[in-house]
Each structure stands twice: as structure tokens, then as C-alpha cells.
Rosetta silent file (secondary structure, phi, psi, omega in degrees, C-alpha in Angstrom):
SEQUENCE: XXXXXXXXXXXXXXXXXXXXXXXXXXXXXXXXXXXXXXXXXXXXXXXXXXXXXXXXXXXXXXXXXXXXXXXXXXXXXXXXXXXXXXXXXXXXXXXXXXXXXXXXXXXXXXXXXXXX
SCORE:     score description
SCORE:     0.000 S_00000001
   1 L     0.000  139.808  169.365  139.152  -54.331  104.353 S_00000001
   2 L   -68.802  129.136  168.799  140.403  -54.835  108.034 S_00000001
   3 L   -67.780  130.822  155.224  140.357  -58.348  109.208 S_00000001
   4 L  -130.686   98.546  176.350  138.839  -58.621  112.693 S_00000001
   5 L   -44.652  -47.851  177.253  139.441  -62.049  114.128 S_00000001
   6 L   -78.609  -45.231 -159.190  136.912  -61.353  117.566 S_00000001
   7 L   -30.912  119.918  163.741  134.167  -59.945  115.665 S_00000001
   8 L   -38.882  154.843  179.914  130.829  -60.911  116.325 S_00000001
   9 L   -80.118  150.167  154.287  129.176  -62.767  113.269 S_00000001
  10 L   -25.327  143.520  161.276  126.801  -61.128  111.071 S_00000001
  11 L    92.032  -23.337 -133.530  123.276  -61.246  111.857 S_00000001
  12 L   -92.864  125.627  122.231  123.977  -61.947  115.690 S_00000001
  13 L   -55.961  101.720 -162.570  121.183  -61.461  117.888 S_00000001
  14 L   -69.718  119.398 -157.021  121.873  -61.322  121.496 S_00000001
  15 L  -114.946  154.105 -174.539  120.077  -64.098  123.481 S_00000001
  16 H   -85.369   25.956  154.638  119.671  -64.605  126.823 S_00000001
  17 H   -73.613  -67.037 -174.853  122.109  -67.908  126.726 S_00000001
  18 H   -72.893   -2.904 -173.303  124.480  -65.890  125.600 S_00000001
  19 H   -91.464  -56.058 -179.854  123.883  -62.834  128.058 S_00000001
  20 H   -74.634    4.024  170.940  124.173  -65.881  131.098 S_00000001
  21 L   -76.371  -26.954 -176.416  127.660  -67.123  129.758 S_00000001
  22 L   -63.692  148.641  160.423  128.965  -63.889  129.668 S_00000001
  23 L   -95.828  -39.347  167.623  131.624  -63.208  133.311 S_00000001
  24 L   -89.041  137.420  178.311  130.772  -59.380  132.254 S_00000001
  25 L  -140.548   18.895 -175.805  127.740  -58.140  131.418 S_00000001
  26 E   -60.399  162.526 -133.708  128.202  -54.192  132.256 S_00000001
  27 E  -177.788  129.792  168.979  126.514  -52.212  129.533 S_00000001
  28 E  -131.201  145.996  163.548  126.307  -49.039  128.468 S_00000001
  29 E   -76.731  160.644 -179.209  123.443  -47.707  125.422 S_00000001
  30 E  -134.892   -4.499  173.880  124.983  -46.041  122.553 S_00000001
  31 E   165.615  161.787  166.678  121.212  -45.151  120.604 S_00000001
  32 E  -167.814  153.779 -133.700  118.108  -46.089  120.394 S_00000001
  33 E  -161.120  145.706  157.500  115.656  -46.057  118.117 S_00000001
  34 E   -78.388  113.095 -171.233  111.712  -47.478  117.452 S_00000001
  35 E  -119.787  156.629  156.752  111.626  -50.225  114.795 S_00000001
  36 L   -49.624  141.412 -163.055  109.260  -52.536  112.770 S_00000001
  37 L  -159.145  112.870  170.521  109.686  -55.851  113.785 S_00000001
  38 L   -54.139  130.054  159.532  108.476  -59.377  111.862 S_00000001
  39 L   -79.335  110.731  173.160  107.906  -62.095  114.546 S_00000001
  40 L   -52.041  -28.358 -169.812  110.549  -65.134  112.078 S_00000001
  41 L  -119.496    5.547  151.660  108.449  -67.521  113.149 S_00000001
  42 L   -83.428    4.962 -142.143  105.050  -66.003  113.036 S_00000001
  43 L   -58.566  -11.164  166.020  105.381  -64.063  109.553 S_00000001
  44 L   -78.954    2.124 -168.339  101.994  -63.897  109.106 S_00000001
  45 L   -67.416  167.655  149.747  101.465  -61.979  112.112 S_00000001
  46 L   -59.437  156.283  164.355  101.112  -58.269  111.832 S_00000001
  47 L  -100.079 -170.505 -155.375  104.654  -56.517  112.950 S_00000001
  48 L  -118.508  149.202 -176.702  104.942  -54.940  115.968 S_00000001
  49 L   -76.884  151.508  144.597  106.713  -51.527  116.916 S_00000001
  50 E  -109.836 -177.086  123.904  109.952  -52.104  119.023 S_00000001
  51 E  -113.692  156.641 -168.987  112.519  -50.471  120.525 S_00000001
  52 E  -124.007  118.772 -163.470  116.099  -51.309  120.138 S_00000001
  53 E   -95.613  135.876  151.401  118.537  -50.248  121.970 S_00000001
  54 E  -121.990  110.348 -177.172  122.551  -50.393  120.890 S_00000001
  55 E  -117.625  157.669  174.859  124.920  -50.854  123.374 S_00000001
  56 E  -100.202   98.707  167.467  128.387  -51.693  124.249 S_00000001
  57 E   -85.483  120.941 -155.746  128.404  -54.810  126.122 S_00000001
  58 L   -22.173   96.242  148.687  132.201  -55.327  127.067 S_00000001
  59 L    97.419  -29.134 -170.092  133.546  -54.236  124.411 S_00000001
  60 E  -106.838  142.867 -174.746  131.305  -55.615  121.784 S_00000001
  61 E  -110.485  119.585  176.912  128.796  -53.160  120.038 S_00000001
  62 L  -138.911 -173.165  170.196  125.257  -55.051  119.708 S_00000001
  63 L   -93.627  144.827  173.596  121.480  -54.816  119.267 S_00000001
  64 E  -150.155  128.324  174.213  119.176  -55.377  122.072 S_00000001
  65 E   -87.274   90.788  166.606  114.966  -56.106  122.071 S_00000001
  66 L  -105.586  154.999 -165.220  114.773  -55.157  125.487 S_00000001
  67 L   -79.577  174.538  166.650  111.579  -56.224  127.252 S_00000001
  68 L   -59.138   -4.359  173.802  109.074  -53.489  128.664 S_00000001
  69 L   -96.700  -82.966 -152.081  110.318  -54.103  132.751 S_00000001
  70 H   -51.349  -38.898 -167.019  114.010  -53.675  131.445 S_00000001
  71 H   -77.640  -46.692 -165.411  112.990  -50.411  129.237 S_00000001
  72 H   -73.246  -24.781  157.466  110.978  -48.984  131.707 S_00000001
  73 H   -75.077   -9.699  149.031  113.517  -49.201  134.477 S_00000001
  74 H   -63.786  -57.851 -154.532  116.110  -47.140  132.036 S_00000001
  75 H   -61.214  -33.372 -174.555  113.903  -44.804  131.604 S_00000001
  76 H   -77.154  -51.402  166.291  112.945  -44.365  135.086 S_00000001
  77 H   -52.725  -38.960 -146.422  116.420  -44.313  136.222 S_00000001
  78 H  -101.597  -41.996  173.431  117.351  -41.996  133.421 S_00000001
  79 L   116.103   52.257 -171.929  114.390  -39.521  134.039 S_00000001
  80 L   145.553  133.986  164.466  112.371  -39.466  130.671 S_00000001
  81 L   -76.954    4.487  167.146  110.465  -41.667  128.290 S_00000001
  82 L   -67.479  140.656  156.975  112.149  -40.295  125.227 S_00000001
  83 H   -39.108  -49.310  167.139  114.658  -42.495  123.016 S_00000001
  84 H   -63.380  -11.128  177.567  117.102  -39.815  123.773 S_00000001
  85 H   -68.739  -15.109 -174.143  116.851  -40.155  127.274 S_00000001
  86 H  -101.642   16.323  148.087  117.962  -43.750  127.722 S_00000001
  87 L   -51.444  126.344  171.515  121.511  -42.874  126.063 S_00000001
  88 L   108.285  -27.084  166.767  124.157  -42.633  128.061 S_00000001
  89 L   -24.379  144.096  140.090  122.397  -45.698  130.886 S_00000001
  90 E  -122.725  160.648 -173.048  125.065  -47.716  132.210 S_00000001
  91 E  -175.083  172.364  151.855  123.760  -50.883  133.560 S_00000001
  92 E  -119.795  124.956  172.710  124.542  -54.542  133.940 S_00000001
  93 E   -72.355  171.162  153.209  122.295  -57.297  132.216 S_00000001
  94 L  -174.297 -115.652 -176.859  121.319  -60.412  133.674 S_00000001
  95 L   163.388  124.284  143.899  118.908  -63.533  132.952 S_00000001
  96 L  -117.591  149.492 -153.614  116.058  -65.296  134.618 S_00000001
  97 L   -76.341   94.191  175.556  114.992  -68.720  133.762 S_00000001
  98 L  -139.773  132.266 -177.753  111.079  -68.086  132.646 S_00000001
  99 L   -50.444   88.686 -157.664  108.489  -69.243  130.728 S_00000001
 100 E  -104.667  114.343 -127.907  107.710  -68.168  127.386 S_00000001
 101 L     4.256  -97.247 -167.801  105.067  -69.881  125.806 S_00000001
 102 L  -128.771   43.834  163.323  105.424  -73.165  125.815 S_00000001
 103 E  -149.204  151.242 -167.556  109.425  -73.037  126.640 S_00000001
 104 L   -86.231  132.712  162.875  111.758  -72.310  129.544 S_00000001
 105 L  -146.448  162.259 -177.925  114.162  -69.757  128.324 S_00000001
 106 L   -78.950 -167.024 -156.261  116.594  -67.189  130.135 S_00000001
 107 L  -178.320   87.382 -170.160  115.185  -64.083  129.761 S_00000001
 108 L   -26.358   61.577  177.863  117.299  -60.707  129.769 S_00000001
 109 L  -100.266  172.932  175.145  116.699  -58.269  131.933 S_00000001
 110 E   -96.413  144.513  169.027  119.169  -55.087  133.549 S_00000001
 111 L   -24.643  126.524  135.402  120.040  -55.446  137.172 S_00000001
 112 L   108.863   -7.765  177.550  117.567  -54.005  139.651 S_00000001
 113 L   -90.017    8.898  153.404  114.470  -54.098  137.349 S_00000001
 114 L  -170.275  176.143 -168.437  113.074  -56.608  138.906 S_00000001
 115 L   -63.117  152.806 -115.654  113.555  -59.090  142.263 S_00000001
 116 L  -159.352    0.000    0.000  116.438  -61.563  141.564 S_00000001
């Protein structure tokens, strides 16, 4: 097997800590796809559909939970509510500091989908 020394770790969810740390944050999607989704720290919850987007964020090929503002401002850009239609976005992420239940967290969104 090829050793790859930069390689993201298994498992790695992209958070919006790690989205504001980033000096790049252009984007492009590479698929996307509707998935079943546990809430880890709710497991008793029902799950919930998602969609997930995977894009190449310099250079690194990841998963992204993008919120409903962020999806809906691909789509709108892109011209169609289909999963194939948001392929092919380019964009730049970016994080605002906001409150999610009962913690401040950044909070992903792409450039221009909402006021800065």
C-alpha cells in the first residue's frame, strides 16, 4: 500500500475550527448524495435525511454536512435542486461564530450565502 504522509486521518469530519484555520478555503463539489444520519450524541433520536456533499478543499478530498442556507445557495447559483446539479460549484467556505444550542461554535457556511 502507498504511504501518504499528508493524508487526512480516518474518520475526519470537517468542522468549522478547522474550516477557520484554513489560509484557503476555495472548494469545489465532486458528488453528492442524500444520506441517513445518527445524531452521536443523541442516538436515541430518530435519524435524519442529509445531504453530503464531497469536495476538494485545497487539495484535500472531504465530506461536508452542509447546512440548508449553504445548500440552498449552491443550488440557486447552480440552477436546480437536484444532487446532480450542485456538482461542478466552485465556492469558498467560511465560518461565523453562532449559537448552537447551548454553545458558541463557528459555523460553516460558502461565501455569499449569507451577510458576513
Amino acid at each position: 500500500m502507498e504511504e501518504k504522509k499528508d493524508e487526512l486521518i480516518a474518520g475526519f469530519k470537517m468542522s468549522g475550527e478547522y474550516v477557520k484555520n484554513l489560509k484557503q478555503r476555495d472548494f469545489v463539489v465532486l458528488a453528492a448524495e442524500n444520506r441517513e444520519i445518527r445524531n452521536p450524541e443523541k442516538p436515541e433520536d430518530a435519524p435524519k435525511i442529509k445531504t453530503v456533499l464531497k469536495i476538494n478543499l485545497v487539495g484535500d478530498i472531504v465530506e461536508w454536512y452542509p447546512n440548508q442556507t449553504s445548500l440552498h445557495f449552491i443550488a440557486k447559483k447552480q440552477g436546480g435542486y437536484k444532487l446532480s446539479d450542485l456538482i461542478g460549484y466552485k465556492g469558498e467556505l467560511i465560518t461565523i461564530r453562532q449559537q448552537v444550542g447551548k454553545e458558541l461554535r463557528e459555523v460553516i457556511y460558502v461565501k455569499g450565502a449569507i451577510q458576513e
